[in-house]
Each structure stands twice: as structure tokens, then as C-alpha cells.
DODOKE-950480 format. One record per atom (N, C-alpha, C): x negated, y negated, z; residue number from 1. Coordinates in steps of 0.1 Angstrom, whole numbers, plus 2048, in hexadecimal, padded with zeros to 3 digits. Layout:
N
{{X; Y; Z}; NUM}
...
***
This chain:
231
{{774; 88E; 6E0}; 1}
{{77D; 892; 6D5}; 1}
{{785; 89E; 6D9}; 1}
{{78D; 89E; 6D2}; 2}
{{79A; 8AA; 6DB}; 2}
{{796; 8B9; 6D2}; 2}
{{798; 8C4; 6DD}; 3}
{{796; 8CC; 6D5}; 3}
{{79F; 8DA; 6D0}; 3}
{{7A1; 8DD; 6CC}; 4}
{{7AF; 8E8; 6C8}; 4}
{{7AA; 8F6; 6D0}; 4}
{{7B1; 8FE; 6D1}; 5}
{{7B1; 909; 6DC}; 5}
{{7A8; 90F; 6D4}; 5}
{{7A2; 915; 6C7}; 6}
{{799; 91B; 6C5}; 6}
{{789; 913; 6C5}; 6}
{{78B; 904; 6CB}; 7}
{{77C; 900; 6C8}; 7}
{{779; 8F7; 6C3}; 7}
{{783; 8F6; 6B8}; 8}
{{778; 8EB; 6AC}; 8}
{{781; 8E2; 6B0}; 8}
{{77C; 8D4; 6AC}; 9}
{{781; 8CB; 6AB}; 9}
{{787; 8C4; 6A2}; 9}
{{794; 8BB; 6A0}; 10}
{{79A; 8B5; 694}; 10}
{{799; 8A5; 698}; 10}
{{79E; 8A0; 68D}; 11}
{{79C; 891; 68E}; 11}
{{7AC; 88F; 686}; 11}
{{7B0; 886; 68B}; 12}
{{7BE; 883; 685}; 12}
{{7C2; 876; 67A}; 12}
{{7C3; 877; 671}; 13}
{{7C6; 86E; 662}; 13}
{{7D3; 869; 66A}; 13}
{{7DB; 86B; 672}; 14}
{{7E7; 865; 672}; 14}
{{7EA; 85E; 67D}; 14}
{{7DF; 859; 684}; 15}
{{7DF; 84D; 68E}; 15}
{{7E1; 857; 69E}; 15}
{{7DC; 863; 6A0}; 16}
{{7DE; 86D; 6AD}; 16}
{{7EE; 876; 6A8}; 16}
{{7F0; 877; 6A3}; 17}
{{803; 879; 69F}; 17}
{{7FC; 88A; 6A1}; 17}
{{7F1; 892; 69A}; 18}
{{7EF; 89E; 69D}; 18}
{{7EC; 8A1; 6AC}; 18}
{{7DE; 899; 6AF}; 19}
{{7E2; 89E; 6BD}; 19}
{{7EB; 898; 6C9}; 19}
{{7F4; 88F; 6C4}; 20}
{{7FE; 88C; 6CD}; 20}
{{80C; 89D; 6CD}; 20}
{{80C; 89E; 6BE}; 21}
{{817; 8A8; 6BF}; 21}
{{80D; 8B7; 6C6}; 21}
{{801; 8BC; 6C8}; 22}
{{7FB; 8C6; 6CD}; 22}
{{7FC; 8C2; 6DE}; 22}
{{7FE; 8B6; 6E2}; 23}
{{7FF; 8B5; 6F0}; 23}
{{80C; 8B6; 6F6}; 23}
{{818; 8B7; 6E8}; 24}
{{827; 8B5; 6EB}; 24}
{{828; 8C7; 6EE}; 24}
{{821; 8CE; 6E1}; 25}
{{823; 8DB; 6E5}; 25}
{{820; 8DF; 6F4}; 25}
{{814; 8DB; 6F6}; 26}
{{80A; 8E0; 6FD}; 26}
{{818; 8DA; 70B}; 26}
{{81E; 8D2; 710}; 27}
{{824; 8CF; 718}; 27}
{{832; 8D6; 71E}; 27}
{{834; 8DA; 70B}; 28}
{{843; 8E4; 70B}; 28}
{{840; 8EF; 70E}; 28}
{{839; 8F4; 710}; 29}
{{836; 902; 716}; 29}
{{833; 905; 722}; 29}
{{843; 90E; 726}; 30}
{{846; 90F; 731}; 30}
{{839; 915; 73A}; 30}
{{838; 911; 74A}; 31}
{{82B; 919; 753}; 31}
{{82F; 921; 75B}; 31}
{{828; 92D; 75A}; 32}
{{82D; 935; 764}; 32}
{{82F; 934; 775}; 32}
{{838; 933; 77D}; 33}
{{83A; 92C; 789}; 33}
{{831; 93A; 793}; 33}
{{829; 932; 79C}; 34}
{{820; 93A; 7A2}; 34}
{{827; 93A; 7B0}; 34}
{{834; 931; 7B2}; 35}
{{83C; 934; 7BF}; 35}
{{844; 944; 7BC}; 35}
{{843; 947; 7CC}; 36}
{{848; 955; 7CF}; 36}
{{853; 952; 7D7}; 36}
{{861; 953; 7D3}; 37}
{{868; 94F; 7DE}; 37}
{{86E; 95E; 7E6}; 37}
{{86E; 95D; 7EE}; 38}
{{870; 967; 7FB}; 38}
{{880; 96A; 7FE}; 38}
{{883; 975; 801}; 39}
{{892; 974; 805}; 39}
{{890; 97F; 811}; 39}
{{88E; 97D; 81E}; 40}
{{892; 983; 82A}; 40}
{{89E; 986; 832}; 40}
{{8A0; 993; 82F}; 41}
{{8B1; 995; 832}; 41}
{{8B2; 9A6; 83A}; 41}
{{8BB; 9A4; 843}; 42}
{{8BE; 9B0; 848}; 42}
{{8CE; 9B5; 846}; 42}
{{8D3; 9C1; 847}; 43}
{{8E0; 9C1; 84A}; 43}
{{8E3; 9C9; 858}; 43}
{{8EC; 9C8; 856}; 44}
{{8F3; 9D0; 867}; 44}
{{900; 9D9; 864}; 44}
{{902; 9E2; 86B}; 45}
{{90A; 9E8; 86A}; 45}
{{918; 9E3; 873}; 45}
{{921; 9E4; 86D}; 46}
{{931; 9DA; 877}; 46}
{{93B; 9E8; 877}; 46}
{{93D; 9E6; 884}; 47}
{{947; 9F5; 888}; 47}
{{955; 9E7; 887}; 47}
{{958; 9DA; 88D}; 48}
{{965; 9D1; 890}; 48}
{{95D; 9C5; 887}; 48}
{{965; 9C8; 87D}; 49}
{{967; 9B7; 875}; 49}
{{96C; 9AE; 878}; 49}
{{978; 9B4; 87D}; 50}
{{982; 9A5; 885}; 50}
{{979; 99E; 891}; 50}
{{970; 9A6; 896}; 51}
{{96A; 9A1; 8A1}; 51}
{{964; 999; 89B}; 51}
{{95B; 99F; 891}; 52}
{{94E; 997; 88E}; 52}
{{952; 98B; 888}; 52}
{{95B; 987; 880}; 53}
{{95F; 97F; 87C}; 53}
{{95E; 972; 884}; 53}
{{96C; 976; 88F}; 54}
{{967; 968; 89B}; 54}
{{95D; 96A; 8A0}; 54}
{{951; 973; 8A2}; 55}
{{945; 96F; 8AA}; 55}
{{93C; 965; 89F}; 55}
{{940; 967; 895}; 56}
{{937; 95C; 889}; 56}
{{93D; 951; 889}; 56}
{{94B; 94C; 88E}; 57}
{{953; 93D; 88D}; 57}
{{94E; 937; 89A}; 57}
{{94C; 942; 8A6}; 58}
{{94B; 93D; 8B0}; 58}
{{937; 938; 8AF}; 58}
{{933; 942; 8A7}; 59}
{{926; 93E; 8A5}; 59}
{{923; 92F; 8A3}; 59}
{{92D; 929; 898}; 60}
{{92C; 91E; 893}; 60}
{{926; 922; 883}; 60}
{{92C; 92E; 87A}; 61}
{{929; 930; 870}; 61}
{{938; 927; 864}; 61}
{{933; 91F; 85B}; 62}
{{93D; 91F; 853}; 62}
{{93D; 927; 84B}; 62}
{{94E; 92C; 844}; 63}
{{950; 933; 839}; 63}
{{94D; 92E; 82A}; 63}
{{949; 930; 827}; 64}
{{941; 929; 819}; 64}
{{946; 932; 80D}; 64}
{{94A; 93E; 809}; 65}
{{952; 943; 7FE}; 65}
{{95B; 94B; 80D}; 65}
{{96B; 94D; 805}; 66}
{{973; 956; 80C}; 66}
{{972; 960; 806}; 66}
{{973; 96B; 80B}; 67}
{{973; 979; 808}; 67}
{{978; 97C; 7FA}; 67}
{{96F; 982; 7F3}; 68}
{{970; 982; 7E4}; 68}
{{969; 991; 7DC}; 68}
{{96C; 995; 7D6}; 69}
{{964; 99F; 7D1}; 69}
{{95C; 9A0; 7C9}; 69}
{{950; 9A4; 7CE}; 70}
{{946; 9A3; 7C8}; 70}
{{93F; 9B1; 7BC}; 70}
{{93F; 9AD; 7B1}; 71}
{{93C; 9B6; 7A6}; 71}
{{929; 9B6; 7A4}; 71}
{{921; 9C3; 7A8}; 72}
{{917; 9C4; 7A3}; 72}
{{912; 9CD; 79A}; 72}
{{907; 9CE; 793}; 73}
{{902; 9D5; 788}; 73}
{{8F3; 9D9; 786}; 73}
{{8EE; 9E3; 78B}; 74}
{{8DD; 9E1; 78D}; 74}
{{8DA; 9EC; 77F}; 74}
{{8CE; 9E0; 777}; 75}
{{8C7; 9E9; 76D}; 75}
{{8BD; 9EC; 768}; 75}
{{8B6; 9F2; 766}; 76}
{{8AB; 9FB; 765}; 76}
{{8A9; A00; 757}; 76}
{{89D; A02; 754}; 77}
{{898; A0B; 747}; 77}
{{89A; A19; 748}; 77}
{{89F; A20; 73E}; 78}
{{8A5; A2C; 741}; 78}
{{897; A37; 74C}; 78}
{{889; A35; 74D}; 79}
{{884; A3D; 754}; 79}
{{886; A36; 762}; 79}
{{88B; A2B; 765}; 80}
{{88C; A24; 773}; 80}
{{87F; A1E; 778}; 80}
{{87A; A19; 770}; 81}
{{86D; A18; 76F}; 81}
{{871; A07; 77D}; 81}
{{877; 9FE; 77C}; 82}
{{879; 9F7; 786}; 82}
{{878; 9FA; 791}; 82}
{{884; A04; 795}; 83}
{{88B; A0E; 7A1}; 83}
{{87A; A13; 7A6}; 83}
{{876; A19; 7A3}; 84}
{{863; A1E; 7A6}; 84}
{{860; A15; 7AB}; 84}
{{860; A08; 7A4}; 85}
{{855; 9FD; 7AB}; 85}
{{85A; 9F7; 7B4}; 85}
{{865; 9FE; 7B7}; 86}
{{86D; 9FA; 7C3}; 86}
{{873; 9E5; 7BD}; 86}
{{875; 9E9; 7B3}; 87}
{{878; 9D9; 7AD}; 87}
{{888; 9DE; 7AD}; 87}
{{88F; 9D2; 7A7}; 88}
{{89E; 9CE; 7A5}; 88}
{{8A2; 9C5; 799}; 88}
{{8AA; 9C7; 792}; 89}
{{8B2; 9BF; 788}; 89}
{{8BF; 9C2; 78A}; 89}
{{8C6; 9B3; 790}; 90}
{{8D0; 9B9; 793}; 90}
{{8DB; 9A7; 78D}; 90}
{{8E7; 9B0; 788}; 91}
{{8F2; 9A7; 780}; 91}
{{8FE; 9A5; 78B}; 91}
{{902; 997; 78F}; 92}
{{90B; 999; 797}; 92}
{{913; 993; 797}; 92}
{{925; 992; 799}; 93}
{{92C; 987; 799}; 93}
{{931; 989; 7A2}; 93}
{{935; 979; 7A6}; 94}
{{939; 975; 7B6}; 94}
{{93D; 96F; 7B5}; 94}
{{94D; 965; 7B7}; 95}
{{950; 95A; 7BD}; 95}
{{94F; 955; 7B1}; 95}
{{954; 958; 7A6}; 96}
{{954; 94F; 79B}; 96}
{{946; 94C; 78D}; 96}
{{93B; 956; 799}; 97}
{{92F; 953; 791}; 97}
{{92A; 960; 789}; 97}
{{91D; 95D; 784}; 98}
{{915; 96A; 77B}; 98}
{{90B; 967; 781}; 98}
{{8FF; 971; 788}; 99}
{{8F4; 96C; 78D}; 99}
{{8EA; 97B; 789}; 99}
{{8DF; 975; 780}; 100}
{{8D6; 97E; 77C}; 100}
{{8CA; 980; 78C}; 100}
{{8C7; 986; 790}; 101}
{{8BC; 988; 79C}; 101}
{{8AF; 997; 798}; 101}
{{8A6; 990; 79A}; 102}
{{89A; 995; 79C}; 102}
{{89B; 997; 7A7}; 102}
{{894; 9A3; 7AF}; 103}
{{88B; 9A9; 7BA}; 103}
{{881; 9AE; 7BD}; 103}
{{878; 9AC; 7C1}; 104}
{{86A; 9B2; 7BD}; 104}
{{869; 9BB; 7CC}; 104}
{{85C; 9C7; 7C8}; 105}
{{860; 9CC; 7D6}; 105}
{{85C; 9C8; 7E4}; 105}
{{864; 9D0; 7EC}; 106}
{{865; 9C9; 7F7}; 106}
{{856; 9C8; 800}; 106}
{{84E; 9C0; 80A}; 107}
{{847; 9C2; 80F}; 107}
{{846; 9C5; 81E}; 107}
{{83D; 9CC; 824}; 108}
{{839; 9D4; 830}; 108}
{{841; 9CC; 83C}; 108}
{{84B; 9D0; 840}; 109}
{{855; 9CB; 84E}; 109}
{{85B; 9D3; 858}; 109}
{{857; 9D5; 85F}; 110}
{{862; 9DD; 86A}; 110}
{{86F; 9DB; 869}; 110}
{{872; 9D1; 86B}; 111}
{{882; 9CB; 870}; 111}
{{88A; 9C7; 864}; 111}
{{87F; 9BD; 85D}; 112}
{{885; 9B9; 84F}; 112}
{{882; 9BC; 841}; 112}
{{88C; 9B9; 836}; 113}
{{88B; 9BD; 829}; 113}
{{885; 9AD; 81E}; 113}
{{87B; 9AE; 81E}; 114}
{{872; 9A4; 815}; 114}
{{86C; 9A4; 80B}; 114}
{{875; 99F; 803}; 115}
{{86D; 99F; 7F7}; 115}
{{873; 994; 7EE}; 115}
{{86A; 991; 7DF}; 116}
{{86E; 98A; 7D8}; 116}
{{875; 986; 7D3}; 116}
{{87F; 97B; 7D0}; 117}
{{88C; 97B; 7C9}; 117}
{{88F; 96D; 7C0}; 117}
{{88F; 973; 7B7}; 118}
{{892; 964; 7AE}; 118}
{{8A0; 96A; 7A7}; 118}
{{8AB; 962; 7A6}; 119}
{{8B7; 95F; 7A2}; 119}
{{8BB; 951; 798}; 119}
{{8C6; 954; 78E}; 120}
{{8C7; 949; 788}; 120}
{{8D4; 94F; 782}; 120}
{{8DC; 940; 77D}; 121}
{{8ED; 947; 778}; 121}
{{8EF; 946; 76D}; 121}
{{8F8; 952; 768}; 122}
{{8F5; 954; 75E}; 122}
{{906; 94A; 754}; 122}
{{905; 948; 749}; 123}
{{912; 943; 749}; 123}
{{91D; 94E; 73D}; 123}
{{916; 955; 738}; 124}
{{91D; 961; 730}; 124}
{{918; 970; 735}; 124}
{{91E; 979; 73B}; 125}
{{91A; 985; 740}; 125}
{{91D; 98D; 733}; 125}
{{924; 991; 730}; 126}
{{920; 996; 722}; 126}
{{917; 997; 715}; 126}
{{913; 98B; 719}; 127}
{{907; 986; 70F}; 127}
{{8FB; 988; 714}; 127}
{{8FC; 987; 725}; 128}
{{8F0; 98D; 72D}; 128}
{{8ED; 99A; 72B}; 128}
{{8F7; 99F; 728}; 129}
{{8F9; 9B2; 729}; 129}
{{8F2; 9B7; 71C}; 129}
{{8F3; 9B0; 711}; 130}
{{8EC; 9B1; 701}; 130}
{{8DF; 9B1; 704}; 130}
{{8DA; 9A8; 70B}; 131}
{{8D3; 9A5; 70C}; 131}
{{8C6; 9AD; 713}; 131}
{{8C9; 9B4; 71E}; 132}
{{8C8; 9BD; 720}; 132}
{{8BE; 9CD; 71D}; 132}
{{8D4; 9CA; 714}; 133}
{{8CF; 9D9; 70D}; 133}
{{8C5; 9D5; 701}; 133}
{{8C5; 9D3; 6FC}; 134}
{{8BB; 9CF; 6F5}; 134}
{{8AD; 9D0; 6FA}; 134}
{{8AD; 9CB; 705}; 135}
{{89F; 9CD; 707}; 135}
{{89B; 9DC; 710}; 135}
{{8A4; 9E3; 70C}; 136}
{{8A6; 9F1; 70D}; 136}
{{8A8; 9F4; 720}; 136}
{{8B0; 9EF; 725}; 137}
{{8B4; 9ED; 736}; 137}
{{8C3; 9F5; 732}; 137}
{{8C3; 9F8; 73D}; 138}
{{8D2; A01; 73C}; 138}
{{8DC; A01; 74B}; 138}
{{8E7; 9FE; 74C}; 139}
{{8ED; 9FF; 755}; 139}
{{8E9; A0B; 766}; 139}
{{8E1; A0C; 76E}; 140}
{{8E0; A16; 778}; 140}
{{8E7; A16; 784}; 140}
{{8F0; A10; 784}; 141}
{{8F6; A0F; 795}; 141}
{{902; A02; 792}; 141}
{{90C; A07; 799}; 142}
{{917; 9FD; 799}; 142}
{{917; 9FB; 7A6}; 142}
{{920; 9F2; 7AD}; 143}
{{923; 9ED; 7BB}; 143}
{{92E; 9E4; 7C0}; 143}
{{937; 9E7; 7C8}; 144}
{{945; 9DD; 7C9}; 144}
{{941; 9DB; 7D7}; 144}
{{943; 9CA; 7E0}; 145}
{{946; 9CC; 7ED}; 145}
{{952; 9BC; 7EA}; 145}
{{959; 9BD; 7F4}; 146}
{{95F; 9B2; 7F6}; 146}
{{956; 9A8; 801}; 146}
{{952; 99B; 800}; 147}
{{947; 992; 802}; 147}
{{94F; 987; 808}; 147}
{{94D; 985; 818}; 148}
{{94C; 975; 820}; 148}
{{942; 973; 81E}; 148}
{{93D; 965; 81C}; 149}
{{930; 960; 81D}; 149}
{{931; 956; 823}; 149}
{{925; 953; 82F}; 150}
{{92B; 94C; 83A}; 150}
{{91D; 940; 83C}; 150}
{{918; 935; 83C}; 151}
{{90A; 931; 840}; 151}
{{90B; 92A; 84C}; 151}
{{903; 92A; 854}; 152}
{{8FC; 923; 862}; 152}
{{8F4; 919; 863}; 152}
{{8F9; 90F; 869}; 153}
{{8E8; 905; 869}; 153}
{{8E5; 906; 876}; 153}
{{8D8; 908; 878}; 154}
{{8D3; 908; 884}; 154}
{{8CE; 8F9; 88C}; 154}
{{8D0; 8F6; 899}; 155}
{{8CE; 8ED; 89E}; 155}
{{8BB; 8E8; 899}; 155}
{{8B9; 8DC; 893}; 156}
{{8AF; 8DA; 890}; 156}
{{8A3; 8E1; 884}; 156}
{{8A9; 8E6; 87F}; 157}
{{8A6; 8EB; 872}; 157}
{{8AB; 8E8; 868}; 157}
{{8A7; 8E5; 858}; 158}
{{8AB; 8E0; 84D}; 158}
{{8B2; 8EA; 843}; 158}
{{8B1; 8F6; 845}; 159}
{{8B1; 8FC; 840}; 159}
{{8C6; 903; 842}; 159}
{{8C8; 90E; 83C}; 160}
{{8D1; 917; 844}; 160}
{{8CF; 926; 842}; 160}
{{8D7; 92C; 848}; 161}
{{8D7; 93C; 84D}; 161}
{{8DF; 940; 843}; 161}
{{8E1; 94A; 839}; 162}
{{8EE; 952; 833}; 162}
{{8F2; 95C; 836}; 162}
{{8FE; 95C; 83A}; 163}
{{902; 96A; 841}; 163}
{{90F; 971; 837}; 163}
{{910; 97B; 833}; 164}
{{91B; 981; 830}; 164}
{{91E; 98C; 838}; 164}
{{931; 98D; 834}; 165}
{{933; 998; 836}; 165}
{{939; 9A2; 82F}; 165}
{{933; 9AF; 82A}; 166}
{{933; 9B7; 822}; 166}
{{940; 9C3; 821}; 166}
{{94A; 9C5; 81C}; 167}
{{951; 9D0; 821}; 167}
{{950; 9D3; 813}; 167}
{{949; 9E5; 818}; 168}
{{948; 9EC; 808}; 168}
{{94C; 9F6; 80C}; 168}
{{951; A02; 800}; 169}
{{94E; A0E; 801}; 169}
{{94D; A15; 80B}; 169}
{{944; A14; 80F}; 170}
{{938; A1D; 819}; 170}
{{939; A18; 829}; 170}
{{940; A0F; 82B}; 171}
{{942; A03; 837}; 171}
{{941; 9F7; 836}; 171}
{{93C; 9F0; 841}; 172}
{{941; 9E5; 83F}; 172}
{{92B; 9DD; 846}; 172}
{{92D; 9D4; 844}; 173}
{{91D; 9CE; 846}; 173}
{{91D; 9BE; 845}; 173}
{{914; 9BB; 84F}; 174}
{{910; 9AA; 852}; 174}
{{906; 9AD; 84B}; 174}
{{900; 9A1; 846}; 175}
{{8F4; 99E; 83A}; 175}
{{8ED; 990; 841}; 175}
{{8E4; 992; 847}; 176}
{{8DD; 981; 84B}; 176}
{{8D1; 983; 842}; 176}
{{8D1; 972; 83E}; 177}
{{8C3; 971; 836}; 177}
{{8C3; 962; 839}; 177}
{{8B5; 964; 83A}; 178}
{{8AD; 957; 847}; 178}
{{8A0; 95B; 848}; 178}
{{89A; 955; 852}; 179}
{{889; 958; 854}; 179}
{{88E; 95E; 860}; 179}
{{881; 968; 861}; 180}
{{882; 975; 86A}; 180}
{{886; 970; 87B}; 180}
{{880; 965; 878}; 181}
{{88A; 95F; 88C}; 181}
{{896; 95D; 88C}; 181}
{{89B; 957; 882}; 182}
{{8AA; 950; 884}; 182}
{{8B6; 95B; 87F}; 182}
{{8AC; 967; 877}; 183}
{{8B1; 972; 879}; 183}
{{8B4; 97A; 884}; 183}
{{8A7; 97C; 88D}; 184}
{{8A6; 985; 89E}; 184}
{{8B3; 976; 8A4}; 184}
{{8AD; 96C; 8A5}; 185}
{{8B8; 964; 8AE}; 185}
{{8C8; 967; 8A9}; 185}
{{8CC; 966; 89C}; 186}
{{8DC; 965; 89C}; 186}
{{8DB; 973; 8A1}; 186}
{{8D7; 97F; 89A}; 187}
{{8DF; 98B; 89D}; 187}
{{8DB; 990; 8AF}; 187}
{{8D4; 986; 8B3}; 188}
{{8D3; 986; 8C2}; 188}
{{8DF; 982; 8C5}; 188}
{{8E7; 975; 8C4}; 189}
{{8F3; 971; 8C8}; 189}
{{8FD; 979; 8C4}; 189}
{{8FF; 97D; 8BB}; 190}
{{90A; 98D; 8B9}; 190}
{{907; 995; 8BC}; 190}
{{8FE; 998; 8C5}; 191}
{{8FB; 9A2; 8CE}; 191}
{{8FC; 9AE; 8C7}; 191}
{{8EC; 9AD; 8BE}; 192}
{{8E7; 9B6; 8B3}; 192}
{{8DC; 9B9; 8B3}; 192}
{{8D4; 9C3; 8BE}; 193}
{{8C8; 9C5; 8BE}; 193}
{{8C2; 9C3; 8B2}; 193}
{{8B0; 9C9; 8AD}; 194}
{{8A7; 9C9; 8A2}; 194}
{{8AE; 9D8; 89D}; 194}
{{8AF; 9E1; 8A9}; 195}
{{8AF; 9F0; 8A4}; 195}
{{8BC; 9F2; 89B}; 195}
{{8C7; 9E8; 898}; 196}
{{8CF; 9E9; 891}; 196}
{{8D2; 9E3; 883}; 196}
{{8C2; 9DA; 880}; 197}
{{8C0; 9D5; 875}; 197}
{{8BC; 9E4; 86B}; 197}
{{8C0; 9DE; 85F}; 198}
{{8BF; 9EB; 854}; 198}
{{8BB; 9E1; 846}; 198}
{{8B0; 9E4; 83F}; 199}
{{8AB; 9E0; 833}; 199}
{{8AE; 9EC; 82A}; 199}
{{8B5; 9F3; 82C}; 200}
{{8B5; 9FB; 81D}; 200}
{{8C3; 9F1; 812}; 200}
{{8C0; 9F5; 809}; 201}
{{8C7; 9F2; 7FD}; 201}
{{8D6; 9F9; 7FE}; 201}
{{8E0; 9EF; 7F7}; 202}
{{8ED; 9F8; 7F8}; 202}
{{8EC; A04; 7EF}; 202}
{{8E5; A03; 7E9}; 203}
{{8E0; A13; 7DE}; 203}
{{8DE; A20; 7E6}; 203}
{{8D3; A17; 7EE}; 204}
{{8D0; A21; 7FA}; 204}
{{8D7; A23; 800}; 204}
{{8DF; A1E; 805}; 205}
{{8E8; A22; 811}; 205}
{{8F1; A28; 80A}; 205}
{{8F7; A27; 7FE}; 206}
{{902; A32; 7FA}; 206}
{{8FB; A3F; 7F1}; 206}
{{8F1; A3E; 7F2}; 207}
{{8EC; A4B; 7ED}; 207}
{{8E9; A54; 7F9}; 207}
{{8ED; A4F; 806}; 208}
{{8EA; A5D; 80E}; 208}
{{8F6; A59; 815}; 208}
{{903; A57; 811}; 209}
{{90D; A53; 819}; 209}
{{918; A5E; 812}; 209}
{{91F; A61; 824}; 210}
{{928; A70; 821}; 210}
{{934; A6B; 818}; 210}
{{935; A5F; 81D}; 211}
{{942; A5A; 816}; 211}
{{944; A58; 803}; 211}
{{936; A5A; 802}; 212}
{{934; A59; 7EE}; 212}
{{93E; A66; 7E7}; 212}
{{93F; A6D; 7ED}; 213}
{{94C; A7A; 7E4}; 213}
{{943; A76; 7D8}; 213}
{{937; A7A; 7D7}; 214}
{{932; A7F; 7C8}; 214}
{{92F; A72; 7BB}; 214}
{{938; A68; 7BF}; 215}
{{939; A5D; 7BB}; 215}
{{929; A58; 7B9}; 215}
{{92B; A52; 7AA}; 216}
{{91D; A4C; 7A5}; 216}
{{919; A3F; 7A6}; 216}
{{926; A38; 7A7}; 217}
{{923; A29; 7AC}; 217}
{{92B; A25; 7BA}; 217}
{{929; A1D; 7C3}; 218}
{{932; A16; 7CB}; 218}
{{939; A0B; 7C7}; 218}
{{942; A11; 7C1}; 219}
{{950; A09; 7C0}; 219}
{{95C; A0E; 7C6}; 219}
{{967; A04; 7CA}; 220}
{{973; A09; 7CE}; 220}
{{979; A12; 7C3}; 220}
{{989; A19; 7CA}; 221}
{{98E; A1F; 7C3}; 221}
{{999; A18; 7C0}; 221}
{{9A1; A16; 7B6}; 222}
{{9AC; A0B; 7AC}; 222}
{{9B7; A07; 7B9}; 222}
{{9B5; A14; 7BE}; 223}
{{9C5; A13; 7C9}; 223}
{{9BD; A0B; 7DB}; 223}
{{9B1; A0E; 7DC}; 224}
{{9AB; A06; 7E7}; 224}
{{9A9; 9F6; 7E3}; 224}
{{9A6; 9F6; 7D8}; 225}
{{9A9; 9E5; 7D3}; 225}
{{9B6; 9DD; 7D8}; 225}
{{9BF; 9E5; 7CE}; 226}
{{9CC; 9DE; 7CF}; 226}
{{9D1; 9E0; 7E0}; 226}
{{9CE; 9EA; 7EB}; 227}
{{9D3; 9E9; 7F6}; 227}
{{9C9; 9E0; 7FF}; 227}
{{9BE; 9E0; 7FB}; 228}
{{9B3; 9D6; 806}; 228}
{{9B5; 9CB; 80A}; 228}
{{9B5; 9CB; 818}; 229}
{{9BC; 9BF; 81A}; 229}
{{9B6; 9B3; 824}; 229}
{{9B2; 9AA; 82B}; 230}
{{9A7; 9A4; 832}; 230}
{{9A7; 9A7; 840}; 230}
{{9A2; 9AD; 84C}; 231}
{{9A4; 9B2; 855}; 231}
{{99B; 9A8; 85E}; 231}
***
């Protein structure tokens, strides 16, 4: 005989109709997903963009978005209580999209930056933003870069490589994310040692960068917009 979550048992007058609708609930209720999905990624620092550019066509990289500006938004509880746990909530538009991203913190790597990442799109950003605040999160960091995004398939693998290229503020940066070999291998073929991989956060990197003039977020200035041009 079927039994209800406290124990007892019921018997149904209505031909199962009770416990057919306790098994409809019991179905509708979403499970918590015990997959961890991983996102392993380094960046690099780029002195010649024009260069790099054809070393990535010649790689055999397709262009997958054209260079577009990318708007971000990271936010936090006003004590930063995320930022501590070395976590991320971050709001982003790209290429036409809204994409909400979780980060969880990163784990123990030499070379690379690993950690957790679940993403999903959002279809009203404004409404995301209410949303939010409400749940008492607050705006902590802005961020502008203009974004190639470029992917790789590797010979005999199912998968692919994502590579961007970053021109912000602060300089300019290749982004690979892949598994930690097909990482060492591409930035082997651009002839990119390990010692020039870098896992810090663009947060990080403009919070100790000369070029901030004081400045509280990394965004361009009105007049660098309108003159930027694709190099």
C-alpha cells in the first residue's frame, strides 16, 4: 500500500486518482543536478594582434562571432560575500545574447584556471536585474572588451577548442578553453610557452593595472569607442 511522506497510509475512493496525482507531483519536482561541469581556461597576454590573428587562420581556427563588444556585469551582496568564496555571478551580453553565468571557486592548478561553470540565457536583462536586486545583489564591477571568438576542431577529437580574442582597456589577450592538453598543444603552436599562461580574472588584472587612472570599472571611454577600429 502506498505511503505519503509522513507515514501513514491512504486508500483511494477514486479509483488511484489520489495517488496517481501524488506521483504527478512527486515527478514535477525539479532534481538537483549532481553534474559539475568544468570550464578550463587560460589567457595570454598579445603584444601583435594582426599577427595573432593569421597565426589562428593559419592554425585552422574558424571565426565563429566577428569582433563585437562585449558588455559585462559582476554582482555580489553588498558585504561580497561571493568575491570571498572566491565564487562569480556574472551578467553578460555578447553577440546578440544575455547570458546569466555561475562560477564557483577555482581549483588547485599551476598553469590553469578551473573551476565550475554553469551558464544559461537569459531572454529579458532588465527583468534579470529586478530580480536580482531583490534578492538584495548589487551591481560590483563593470567590464568592456571588444570579442573575436574563434573555435578549433582537433584532428580526431569530438569535441572543440574556444579561443577568443580579447581587446580591453588594459590590453589586449587570447582566451583558450579546452582540456589542459589541447590547451599546452595549441598555445605550443603559437609559440606560447606555460610561463605566459595567466588565470587571474579580468578584475584582477585591472585592479593592479597602471593603465586604470583611478577608474572603478573597465570600460572604454565614449571617444575610444567611436574611434576603435579592427587592427
Amino acid at each position: 500500500m502506498p505511503l505519503l511522506h509522513n507515514g501513514e497510509s491512504f486508500t483511494s475512493s477514486e479509483g488511484g486518482c489520489q495517488g496517481e496525482r501524488l506521483h504527478t507531483m512527486r515527478s514535477e519536482t525539479p532534481e538537483r543536478s549532481k553534474q559539475v561541469q568544468l570550464e578550463i581556461e587560460v589567457k595570454i597576454k598579445i603584444r601583435n594582434l594582426r599577427k595573432l590573428r593569421g597565426d589562428l587562420l593559419e592554425l585552422g581556427c574558424t571565426e565563429t562571432v566577428p569582433r563585437s563588444l562585449e558588455r559585462n556585469w559582476t554582482w555580489d551582496f553588498p558585504g561580497q560575500s561571493l568575491r570571498q568564496q572566491g565564487k562569480l555571478l556574472r551578467v553578460r551580453q555578447f553577440a546578440g545574447q544575455c547570458l546569466l553565468t555561475f562560477k564557483g571557486a577555482a581549483r588547485q592548478s599551476r598553469h590553469f584556471k578551473i573551476r565550475e561553470e554553469q551558464e544559461t540565457v537569459v531572454r529579458d536583462r532588465r527583468v534579470l536585474d529586478v530580480i536580482l536586486e531583490r534578492l538584495g545583489l548589487q551591481v560590483m564591477f563593470r567590464y568592456e572588451k571588444y570579442r573575436t571568438s574563434y573555435s578549433l576542431r582537433l584532428r580526431g577529437k569530438r569535441g572543440t577548442v574556444d579561443l577568443s580574442v580579447d581587446e580591453t582597456p588594459i590590453g589586449n589577450y587570447l582566451e583558450i578553453e579546452g582540456t589542459e592538453a589541447d590547451i599546452h598543444g595549441i598555445a605550443k603552436k603559437l609559440g606560447f610557452k606555460d610561463d605566459a599562461f595567466i588565470k587571474e580574472s579580468y578584475l584582477a588584472l585591472f585592479a593592479k593595472s597602471r593603465s586604470r587612472n583611478g577608474q572603478q570599472d573597465m570600460v572604454f571611454a565614449r571617444f575610444v569607442k567611436s574611434k576603435a577600429r579592427r587592427v
